[in-house]
ZAMARGU-4260 file (C-alpha; in steps of 0.2 Angstrom, whole numbers, plus 5000, padded with zeros to 4 digits):
<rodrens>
0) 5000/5000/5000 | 5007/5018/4996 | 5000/5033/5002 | 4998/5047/4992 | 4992/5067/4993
5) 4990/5078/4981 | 4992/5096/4991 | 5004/5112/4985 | 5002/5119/5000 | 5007/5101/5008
10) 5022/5099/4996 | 5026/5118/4998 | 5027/5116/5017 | 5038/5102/5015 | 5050/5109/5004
15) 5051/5125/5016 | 5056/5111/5032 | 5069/5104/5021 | 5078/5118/5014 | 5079/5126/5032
20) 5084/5112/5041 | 5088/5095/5034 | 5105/5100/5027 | 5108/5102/5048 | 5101/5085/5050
25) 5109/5066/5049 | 5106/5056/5032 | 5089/5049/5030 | 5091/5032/5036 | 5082/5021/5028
30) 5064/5014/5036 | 5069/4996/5035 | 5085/4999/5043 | 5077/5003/5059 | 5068/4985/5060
35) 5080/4973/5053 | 5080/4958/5064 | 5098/4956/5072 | 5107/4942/5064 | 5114/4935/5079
40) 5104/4933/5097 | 5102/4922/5112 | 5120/4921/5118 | 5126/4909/5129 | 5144/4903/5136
45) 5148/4885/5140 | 5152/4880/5155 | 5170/4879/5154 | 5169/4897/5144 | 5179/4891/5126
50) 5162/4890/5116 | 5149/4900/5114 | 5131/4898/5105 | 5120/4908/5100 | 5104/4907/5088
55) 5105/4915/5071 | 5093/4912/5053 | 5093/4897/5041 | 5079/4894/5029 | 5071/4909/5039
60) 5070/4898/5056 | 5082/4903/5070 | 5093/4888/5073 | 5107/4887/5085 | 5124/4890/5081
65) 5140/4886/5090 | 5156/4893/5089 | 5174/4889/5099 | 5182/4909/5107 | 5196/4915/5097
70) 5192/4904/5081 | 5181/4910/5066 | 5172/4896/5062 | 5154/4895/5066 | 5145/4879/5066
75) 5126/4875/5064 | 5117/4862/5077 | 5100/4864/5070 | 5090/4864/5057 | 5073/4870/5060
80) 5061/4872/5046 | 5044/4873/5057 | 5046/4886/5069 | 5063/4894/5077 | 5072/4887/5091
85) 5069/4901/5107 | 5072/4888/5121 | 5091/4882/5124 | 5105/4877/5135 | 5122/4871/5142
90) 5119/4854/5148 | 5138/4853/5148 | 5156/4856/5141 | 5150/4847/5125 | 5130/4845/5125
95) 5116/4857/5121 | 5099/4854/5124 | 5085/4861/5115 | 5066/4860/5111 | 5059/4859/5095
100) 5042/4858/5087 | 5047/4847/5070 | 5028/4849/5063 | 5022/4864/5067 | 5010/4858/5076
105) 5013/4865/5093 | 5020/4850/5101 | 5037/4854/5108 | 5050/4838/5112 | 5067/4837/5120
110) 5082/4835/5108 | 5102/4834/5113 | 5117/4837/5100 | 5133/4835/5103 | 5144/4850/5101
115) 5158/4840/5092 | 5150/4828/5084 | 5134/4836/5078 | 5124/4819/5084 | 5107/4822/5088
120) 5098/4813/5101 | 5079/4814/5103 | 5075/4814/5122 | 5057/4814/5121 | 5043/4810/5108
125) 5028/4813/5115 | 5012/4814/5097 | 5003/4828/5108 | 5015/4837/5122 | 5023/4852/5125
130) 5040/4850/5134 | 5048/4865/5145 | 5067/4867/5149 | 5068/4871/5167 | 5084/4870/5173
135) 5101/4859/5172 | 5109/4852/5186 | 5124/4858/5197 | 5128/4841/5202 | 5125/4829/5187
140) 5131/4838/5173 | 5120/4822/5162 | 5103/4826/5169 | 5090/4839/5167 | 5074/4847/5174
145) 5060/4847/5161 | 5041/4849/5163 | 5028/4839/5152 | 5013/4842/5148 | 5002/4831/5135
150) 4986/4832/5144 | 4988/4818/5153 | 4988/4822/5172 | 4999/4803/5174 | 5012/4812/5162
155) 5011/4830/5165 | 5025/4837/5180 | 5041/4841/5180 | 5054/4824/5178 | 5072/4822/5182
160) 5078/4814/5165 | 5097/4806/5163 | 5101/4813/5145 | 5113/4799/5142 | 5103/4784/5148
165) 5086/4791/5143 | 5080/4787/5159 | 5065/4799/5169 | 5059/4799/5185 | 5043/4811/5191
170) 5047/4822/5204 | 5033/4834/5206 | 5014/4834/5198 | 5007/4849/5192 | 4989/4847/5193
175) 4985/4864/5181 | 4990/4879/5191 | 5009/4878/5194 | 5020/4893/5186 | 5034/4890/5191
180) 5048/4881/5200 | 5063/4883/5210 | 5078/4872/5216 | 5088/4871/5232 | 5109/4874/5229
185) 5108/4853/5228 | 5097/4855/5213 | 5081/4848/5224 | 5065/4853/5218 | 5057/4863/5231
190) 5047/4879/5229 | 5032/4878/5217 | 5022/4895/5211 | 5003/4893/5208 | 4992/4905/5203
195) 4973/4906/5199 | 4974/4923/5191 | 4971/4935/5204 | 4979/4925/5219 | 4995/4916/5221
200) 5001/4905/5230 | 5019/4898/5236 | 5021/4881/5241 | 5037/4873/5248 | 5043/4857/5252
205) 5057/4852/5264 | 5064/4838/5251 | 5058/4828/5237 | 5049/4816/5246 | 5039/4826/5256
210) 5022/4835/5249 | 5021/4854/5246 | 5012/4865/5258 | 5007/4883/5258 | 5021/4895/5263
215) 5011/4912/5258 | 4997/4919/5247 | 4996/4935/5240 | 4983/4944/5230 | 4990/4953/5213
220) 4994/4969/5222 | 5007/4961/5231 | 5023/4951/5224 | 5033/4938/5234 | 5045/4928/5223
225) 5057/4918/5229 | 5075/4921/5219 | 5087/4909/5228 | 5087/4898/5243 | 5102/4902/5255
230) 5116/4893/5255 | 5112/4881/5271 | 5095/4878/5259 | 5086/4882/5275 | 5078/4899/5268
235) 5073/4909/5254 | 5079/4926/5246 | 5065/4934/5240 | 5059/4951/5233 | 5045/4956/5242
240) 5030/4970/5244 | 5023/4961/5255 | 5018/4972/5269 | 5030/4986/5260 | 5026/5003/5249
245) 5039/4994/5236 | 5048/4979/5229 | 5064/4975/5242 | 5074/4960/5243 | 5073/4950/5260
250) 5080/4934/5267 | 5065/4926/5273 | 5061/4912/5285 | 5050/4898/5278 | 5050/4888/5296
255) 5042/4903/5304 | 5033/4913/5287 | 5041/4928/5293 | 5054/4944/5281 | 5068/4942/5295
260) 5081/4953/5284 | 5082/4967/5273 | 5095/4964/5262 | 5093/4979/5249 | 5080/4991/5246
265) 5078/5008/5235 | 5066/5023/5241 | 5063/5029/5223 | 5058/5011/5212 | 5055/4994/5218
270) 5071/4980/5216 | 5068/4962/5211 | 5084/4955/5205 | 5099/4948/5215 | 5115/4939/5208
275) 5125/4926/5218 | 5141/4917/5216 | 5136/4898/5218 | 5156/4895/5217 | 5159/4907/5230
280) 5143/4904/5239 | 5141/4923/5241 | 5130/4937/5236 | 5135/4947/5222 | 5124/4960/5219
285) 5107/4970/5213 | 5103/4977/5197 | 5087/4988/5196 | 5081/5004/5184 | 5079/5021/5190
290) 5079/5033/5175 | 5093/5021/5169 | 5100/5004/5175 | 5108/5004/5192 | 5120/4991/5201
295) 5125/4991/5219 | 5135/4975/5226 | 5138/4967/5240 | 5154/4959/5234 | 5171/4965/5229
300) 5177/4956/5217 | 5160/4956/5206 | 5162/4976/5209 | 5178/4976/5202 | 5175/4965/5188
305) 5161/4979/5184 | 5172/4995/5186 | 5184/4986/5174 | 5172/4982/5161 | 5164/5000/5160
310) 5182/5007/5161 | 5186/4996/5144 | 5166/4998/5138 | 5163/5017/5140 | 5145/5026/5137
315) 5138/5010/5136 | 5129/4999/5151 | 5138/4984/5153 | 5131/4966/5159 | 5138/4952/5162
320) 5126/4939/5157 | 5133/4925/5163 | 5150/4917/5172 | 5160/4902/5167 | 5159/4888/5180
325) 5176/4895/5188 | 5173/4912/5186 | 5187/4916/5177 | 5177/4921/5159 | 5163/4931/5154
330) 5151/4931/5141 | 5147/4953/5142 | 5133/4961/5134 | 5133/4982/5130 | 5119/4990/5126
335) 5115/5009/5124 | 5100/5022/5119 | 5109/5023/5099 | 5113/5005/5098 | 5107/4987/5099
340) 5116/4977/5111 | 5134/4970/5106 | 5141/4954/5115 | 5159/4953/5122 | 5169/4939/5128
345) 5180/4943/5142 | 5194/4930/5150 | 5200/4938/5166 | 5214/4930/5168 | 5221/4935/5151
350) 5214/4953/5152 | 5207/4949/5136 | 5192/4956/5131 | 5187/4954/5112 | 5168/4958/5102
355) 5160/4944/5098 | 5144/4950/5089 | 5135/4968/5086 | 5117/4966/5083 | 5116/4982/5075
360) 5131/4983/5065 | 5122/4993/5049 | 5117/5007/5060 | 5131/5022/5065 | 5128/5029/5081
365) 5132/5046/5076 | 5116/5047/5069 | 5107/5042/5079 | 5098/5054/5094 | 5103/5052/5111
370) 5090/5049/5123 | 5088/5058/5140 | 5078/5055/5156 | 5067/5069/5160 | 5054/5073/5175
375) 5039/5085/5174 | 5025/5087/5187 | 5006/5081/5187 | 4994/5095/5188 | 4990/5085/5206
380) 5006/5084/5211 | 5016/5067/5208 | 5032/5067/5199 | 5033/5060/5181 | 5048/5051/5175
385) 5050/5049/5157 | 5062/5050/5142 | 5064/5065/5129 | 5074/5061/5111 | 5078/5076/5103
390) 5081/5076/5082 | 5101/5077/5079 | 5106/5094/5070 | 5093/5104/5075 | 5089/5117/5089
395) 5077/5111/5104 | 5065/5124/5100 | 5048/5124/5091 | 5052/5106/5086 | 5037/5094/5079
400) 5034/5082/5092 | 5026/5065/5095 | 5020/5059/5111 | 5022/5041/5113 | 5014/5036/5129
405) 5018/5017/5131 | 5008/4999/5130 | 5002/4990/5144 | 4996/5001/5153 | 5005/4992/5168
410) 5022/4991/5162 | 5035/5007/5162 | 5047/5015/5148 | 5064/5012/5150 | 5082/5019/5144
415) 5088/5012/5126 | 5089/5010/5111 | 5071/5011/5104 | 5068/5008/5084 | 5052/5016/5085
420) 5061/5032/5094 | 5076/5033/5084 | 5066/5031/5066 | 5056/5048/5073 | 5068/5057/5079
425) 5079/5053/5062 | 5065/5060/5055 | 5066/5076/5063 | 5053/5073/5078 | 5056/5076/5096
430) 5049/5060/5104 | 5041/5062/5122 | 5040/5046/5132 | 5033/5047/5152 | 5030/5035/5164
435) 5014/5039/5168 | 5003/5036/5186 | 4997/5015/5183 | 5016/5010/5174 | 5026/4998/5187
440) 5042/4999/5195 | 5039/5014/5208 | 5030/5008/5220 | 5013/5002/5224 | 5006/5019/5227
445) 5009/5024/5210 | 5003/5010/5201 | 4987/5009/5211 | 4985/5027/5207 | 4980/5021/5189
450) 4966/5011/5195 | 4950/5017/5185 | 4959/5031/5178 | 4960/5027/5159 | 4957/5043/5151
455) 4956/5052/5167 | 4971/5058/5177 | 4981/5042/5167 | 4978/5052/5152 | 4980/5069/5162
460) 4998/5065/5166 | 5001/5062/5145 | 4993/5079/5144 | 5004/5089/5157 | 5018/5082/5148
465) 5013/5091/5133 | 5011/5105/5141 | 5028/5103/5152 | 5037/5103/5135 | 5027/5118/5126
470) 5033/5126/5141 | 5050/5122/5140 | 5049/5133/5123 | 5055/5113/5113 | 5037/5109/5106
475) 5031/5121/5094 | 5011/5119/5099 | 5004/5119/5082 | 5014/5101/5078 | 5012/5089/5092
480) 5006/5073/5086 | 5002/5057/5097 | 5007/5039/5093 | 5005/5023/5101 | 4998/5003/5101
485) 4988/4993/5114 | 4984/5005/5128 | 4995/5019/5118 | 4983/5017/5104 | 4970/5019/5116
490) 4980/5034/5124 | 4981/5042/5107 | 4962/5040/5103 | 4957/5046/5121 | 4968/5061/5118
495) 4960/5065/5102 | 4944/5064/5108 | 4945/5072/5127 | 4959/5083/5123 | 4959/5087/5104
500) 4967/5104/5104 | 4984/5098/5110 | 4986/5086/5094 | 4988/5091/5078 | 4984/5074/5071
505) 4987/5056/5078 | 4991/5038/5074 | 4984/5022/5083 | 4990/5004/5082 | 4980/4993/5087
510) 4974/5003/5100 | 4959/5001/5112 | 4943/5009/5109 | 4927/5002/5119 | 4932/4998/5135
515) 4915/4986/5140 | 4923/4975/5123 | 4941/4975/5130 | 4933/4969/5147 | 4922/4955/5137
520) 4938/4950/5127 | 4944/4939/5140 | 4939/4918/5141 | 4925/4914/5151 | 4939/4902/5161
525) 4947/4919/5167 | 4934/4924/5178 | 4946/4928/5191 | 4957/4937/5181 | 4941/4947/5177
530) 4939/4952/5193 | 4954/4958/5192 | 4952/4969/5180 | 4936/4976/5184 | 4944/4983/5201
535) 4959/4989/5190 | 4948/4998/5174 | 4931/4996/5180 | 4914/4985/5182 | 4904/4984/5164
540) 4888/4988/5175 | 4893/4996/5192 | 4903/5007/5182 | 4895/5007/5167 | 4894/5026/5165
545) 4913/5027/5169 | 4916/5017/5156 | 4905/5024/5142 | 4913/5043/5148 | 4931/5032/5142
550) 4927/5023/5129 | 4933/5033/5113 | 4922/5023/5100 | 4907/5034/5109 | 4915/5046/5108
555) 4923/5050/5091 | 4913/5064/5084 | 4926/5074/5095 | 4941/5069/5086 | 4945/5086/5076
560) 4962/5081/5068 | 4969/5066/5055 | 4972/5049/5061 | 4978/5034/5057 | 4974/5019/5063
565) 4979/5000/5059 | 4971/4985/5065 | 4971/4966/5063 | 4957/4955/5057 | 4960/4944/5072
570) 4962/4957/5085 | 4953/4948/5100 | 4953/4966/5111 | 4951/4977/5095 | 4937/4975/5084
575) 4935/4977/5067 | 4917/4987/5070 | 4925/4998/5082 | 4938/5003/5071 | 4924/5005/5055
580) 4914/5017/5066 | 4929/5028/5071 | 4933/5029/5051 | 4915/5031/5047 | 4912/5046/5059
585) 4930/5055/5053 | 4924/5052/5036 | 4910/5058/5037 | 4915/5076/5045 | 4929/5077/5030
590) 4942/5073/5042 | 4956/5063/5033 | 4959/5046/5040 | 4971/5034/5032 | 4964/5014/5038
595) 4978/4998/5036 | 4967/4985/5038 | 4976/4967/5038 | 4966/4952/5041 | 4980/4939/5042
600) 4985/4948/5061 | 4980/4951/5079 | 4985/4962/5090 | 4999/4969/5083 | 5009/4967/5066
605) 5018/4950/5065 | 5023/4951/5047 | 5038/4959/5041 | 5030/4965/5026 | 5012/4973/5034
610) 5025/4981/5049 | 5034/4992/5035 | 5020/4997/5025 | 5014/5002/5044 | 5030/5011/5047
615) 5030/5019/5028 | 5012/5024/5029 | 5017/5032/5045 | 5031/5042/5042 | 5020/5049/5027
620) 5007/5054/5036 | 5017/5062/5050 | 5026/5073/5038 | 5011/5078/5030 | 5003/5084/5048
625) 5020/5088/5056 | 5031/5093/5042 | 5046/5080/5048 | 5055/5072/5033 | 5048/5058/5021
630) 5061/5047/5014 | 5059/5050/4994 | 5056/5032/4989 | 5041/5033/5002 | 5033/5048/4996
</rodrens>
């Protein structure tokens, strides 16, 4: 599909914008450079740290790869044809074990291949299963962890399995509602997460042999997730709310249910991550996001191995996925807010540290904008993180802007490299990102504040941001767009309808529109999780005016300005009728509206080909309504 608009003033206004300014801006990168799919993902390091693997395309299927450090051969293990492979691991020095659906049919087996040899060893072969990878063992370097599930209760649990004898043994049932699992340091399987939507529960065992009992319930609001046991296997490290305005990690004692120690905590944002040293028995350290990723450690020698790393990795963030058995490699992982992550290989002992891949190695950095954390203030008074990317070569005043309020809505924006951002901002927008009240990550408080406010204060914090940046003297008022998908759709919809004179046009992708058919979407076995969700958007009868007031689709005779709006012919939360109206009503007031409709999608774009013409209608129609920049072949 190409857009097309037959408009002097249009083109004249265009021109005007790119004789002032684009000679000041970056080269116009092409739209398909910005969504490339990395050639190389999904990194790992053998025990030992000589090899790594990582998956990579054949015949379009990501297949895993394997490839000794310091040598340039690169060998492939796989040969998927069906579906990629997504689900792998070390088993040992020379064995990876992955799962792989050979028919497409949705039943996932076990599979071994050796490094060496390339001999292939089916583990499992179940006609109607799905297998899961849960964990290898520190003790047994042959066996492995897996759950089954076939839909046979007799079958379905997690099973201790002996790679090279082929030999299983059941260790724990999961009767329907199991999540999750964890292990004790002697790889005993001990901690099981259920869940029936709304509620979840902990259940622990003291050994293999004995049942599992309850240990804690918690509602949604609150999080207890166990992390590690301790390393006398008596308790657990958690990261808790429990009882807590945010997310802290504890040490906490399962013989008397109680939090007995804080072990780290930050005022501002909740932590949930904890490294540990099983060599060492120690732990390491906490990672958690503020504006940008922060580390604090508990242990010397994991801090000094970080100070080294940044010292030889500057302007970057630098993690170290994951250790050799002795500690003495690492397999490092940069990333930034104008690249894609690169992967490094670091021996310590050799101080040699060498790149190993770079996911992004079309793309110059220099081009690219840098993207910085900003804070604004609510009209009511809460603080508003978020994340402003200004075009390269231009001044930060009177710029076009787009306002991309983020998915979810209960997730958060963070720092990095963002295609979506970078593609506006190369094409002369500044790009407006907050973390609006309902996102996660600071704290119970503020996410609760969300609760029933979609396209209320939710929608007033995305408004004070505009207004925060008009202020500021960077957003010229006349060209302020607003773009998202899922709950950014609907933020872009709701704020063309409940605040159409701060856009001057706007774009939604897949966004949602009727909040009683959003509510409805949902199976009838998820009647819990409907609960759930009437307490956090609202009842489709107790609050039914509430919901009508919100929903856009009754409200889109308000929209003043252009849209665009894609949607999938298989959208479950969007649909099709609600979209037509939204058209209908626009078209009928002689308000352009461009409409990609694709039947062959969901909820979202999945095919490479429907997501460029997406991007490609998009940056047409932006430069139309905010005069940015339109790649020529696109025009």
């Amino acid at each position: 599909m190409r857009l097309k608009w037959v408009s002097i003033l249009g083109a004249f206004c265009i021109s005007i914008f790119g004789s002032v300014q684009t000679e000041k801006l970056p080269r116009l990168i092409p739209v398909e450079d910005f969504f490339r799919i990395p050639e190389k993902t999904g990194f790992t390091l053998s025990p030992n740290g000589e090899h790594i693997a990582f998956l990579s395309p054949w015949k379009t299927r990501l297949n895993i790869h394997v490839q000794k450090i310091g040598e340039e051969k690169v060998t492939r293990l796989t040969a998927a044809i069906e579906k990629d492979i997504t689900n792998y691991l070390w088993l040992n020095n020379e064995c990876i074990v992955y799962v792989e659906d050979k028919r497409g049919n949705d039943n996932y087996n076990l599979c071994a291949i050796n490094i060496r040899s390339s001999d292939l060893k089916e583990l499992t072969r179940f006609e109607k299963g799905r297998v899961q990878i849960i964990e290898g063992s520190e003790k047994n370097d042959e066996e492995i962890l897996i759950e089954v599930n076939n839909g046979d209760p007799r079958m379905s649990g997690v099973f201790r399995l002996n790679t090279v004898t082929g030999k299983s043994k059941q260790i724990a049932e999961n009767p329907g509602n199991i999540l999750g699992w964890a292990t004790d340091h002697e790889g005993q399987l001990r901690i099981a997460l259920a869940s029936d939507g709304v509620n979840n529960r902990v259940m622990h065992r003291a050994s293999e042999e004995s049942e599992f009992q309850p240990l804690i319930e918690t509602r949604y609001k609150e999080i207890f997730l166990p992390l590690f046991f301790t390393f006398d296997n008596r308790n657990l490290f958690v990261a808790s709310n429990v009882g807590f305005e945010r997310v802290g990690i504890y040490e906490y004692d399962i013989e008397n249910k109680e939090h007995t120690r804080l072990i780290y905590e930050d005022p501002r944002v909740d932590v949930s991550n904890l490294s540990i040293s099983n060599l060492r028995k120690k732990m390491t350290g906490v990672t958690y996001l503020t504006d940008k990723k922060q580390n604090f450690f508990f242990d010397e020698d994991r801090q000094q191995l970080q100070e080294l790393l940044e010292k030889r990795l500057p302007g970057y963030e630098v993690e170290v996925i994951s250790l050799s058995k002795d500690e003495t490699k690492a397999l490092v992982k940069t990333s930034g807010d104008r690249s894609l992550e690169a992967y490094h290989f670091f021996d310590r002992q050799k101080n040699d540290l060498r790149k190993l891949s770079d996911a992004s190695s079309w793309m110059q950095e220099e081009e690219l904008a840098e993207m910085k954390p900003i804070a604004y203030k609510s009209r009511d008074g809460l603080t508003i993180d978020g994340y402003l990317t200004l075009p390269r070569g231009l001044k930060p005043q009177k710029l076009p802007v787009v306002v991309y309020p983020h998915g979810g809505p209960w997730g958060r924006n963070i720092w990095g490299y963002n295609p979506e951002v970078q593609f506006l901002a190369n094409r002369g927008y500044a790009v407006l990102q907050m973390n609006f009240r309902g996102s996660t990550g600071y704290g119970r408080s503020f996410w609760e504040a969300g609760f029933k406010q979609w396209g209320r204060a939710m929608q007033d914090d995305i408004s004070d941001g505009v207004k925060w940046l008009v202020d500021q003297g960077i957003a010229d008022p006349k060209r302020i767009g607003i773009y998202g998908s899922s709950y950014g759709g609907y933020a872009t919809l709701a704020g063309l309808t409940f605040s159409p004179q701060l856009y001057a046009c706007g774009i939604d992708f897949c966004g949602i529109s009727n909040l009683f058919t959003f509510l409805e979407s949902f199976p009838t076995s998820w009647d819990q999780e409907r609960q759930m969700y009437y307490e956090m958007i609202g009842h489709p009868e107790k609050d039914r005016d509430l919901l009508e007031k919100t929903s856009p689709v009754f409200h889109a005779d308000k929209i003043k300005v252009p849209l665009l709006i894609a949607q999938g012919g298989g959208d479950p939360r969007v649909k099709k009728e609600e979209s037509d109206k939204i058209v209908g009503s626009l078209k009928k007031k002689g308000i352009d509206v461009v409409y990609i409709f694709k039947e062959n999608e969901g909820h979202g774009f999945q095919n490479e080909k429907n997501r460029l013409e997406f991007y490609k209608a998009a940056e047409e129609f932006l430069g139309k309504y905010l005069r940015g920049r339109i790649e020529e072949k696109n025009k």
